[in-house]
C-alpha positions as CSV (number, residue, x, y, z in Angstrom):
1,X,22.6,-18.1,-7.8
2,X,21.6,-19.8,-4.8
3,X,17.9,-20.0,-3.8
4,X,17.5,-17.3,-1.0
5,X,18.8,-15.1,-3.9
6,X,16.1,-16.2,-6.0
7,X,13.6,-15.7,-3.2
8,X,14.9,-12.3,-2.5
9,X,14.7,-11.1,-6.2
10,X,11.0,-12.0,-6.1
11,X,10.3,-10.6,-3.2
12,X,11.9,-7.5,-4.5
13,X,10.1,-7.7,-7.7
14,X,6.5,-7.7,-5.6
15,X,7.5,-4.8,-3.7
16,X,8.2,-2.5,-6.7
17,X,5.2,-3.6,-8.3
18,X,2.9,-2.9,-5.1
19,X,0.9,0.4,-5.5
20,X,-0.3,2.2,-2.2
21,X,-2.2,5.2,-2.6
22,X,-1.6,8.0,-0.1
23,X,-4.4,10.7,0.2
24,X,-4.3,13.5,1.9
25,X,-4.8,17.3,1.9
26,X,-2.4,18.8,4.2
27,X,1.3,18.5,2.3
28,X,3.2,17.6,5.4
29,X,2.2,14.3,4.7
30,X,3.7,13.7,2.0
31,X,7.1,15.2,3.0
32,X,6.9,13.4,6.4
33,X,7.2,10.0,5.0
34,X,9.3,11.2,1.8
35,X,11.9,8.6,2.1
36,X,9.6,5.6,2.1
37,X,8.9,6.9,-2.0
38,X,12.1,5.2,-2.7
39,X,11.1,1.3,-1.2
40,X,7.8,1.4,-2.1
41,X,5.5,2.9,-5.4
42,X,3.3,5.2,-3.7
43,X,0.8,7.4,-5.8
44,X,0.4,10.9,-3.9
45,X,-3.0,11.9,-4.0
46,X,-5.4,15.0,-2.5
47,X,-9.0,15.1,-3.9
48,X,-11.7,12.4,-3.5
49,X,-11.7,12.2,-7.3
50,X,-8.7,11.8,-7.8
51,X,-8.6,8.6,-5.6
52,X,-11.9,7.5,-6.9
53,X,-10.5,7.8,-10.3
54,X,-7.1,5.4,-9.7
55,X,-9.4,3.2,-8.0
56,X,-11.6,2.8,-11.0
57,X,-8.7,2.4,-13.7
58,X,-5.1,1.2,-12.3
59,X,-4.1,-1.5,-9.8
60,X,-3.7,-0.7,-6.2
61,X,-3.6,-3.1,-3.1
62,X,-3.5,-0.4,-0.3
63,X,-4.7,2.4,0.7
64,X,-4.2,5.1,3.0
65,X,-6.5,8.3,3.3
66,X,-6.8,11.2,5.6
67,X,-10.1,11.9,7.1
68,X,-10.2,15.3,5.3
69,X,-10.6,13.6,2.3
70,X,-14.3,14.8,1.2
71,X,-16.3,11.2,0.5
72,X,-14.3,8.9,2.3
73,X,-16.8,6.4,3.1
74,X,-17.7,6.0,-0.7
75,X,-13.9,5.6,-1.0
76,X,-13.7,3.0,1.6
77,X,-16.6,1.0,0.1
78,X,-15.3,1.0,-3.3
79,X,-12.0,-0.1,-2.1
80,X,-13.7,-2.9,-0.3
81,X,-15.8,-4.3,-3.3
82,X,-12.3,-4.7,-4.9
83,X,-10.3,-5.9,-1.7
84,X,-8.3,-3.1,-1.0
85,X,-7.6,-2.6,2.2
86,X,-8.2,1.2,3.4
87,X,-6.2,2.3,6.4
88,X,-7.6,5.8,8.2
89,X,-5.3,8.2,9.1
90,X,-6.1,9.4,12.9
91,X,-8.5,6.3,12.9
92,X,-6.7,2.6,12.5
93,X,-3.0,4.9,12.0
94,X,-1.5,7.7,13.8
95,X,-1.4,11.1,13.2
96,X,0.4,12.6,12.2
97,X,1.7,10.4,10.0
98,X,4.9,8.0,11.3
99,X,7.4,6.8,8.7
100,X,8.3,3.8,10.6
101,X,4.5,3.3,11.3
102,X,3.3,3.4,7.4
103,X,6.8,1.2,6.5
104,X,6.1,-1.8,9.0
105,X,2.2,-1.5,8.0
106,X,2.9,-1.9,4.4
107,X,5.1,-4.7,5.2
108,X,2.3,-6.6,6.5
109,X,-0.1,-5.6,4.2
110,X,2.6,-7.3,1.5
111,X,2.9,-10.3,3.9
112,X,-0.7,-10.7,4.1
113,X,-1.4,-10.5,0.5
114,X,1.9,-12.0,-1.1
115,X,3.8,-14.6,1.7
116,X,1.1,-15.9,3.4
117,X,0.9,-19.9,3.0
118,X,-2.5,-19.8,1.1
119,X,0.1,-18.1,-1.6
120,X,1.1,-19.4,-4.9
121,X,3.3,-16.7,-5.5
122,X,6.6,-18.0,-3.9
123,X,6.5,-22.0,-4.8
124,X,9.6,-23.3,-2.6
125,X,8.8,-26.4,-4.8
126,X,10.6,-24.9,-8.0
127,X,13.9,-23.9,-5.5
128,X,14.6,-27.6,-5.2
């Protein structure tokens, strides 16, 4: 196994493993960016509570929430007391929602968080 292999398998690894919650009430959502749900583990979502509730107990590192979502800035605070970034559809993304929009989005999002230089999680060091 060579070491962009090795690279690639983590990176793969990170991208299974990172949850993005998508909230919305209108269904169209959800089908409009269906094919995304096989790269990424997205957790479909359409009541305040029930995004309040995965906040509270499992790990997320995105968000995206529609503004029909009834509490949304209590949402968006909570989210930011635990560094989640919170992205607003019609507000900081398009809508309706874009596929290729919410894909290259949550590829920087994993950037940011995972690839960035400040990073341990890839250590070129061990590849050598």
């Amino acid at each position: 196994m060579d070491i962009y292999t090795n690279i690639n398998d983590k990176i793969s690894k990170y991208i299974n493993s990172f949850n993005i919650i998508l909230a919305d009430r209108d269904t169209k959502t959800f089908k409009r960016v269906q094919n995304l749900f096989k790269k990424f583990k997205f957790i479909n979502l359409n009541s305040s509570f029930a995004v309040n509730f995965i906040l509270e107990y499992e790990r997320i590192d995105m968000v995206i929430i529609s503004r029909k979502i009834s509490n949304l800035s209590d949402i968006v605070s909570r989210a930011k007391r635990k560094k989640i970034n919170v992205y607003i559809l019609g507000k900081d993304i398009g809508s309706p929602i874009n596929e290729n929009e919410i894909e290259n989005l949550i590829l920087k999002e994993i950037k940011i968080r995972k690839l960035d230089k400040k990073s341990k999680w890839v250590d070129f060091k061990d590849f050598y």
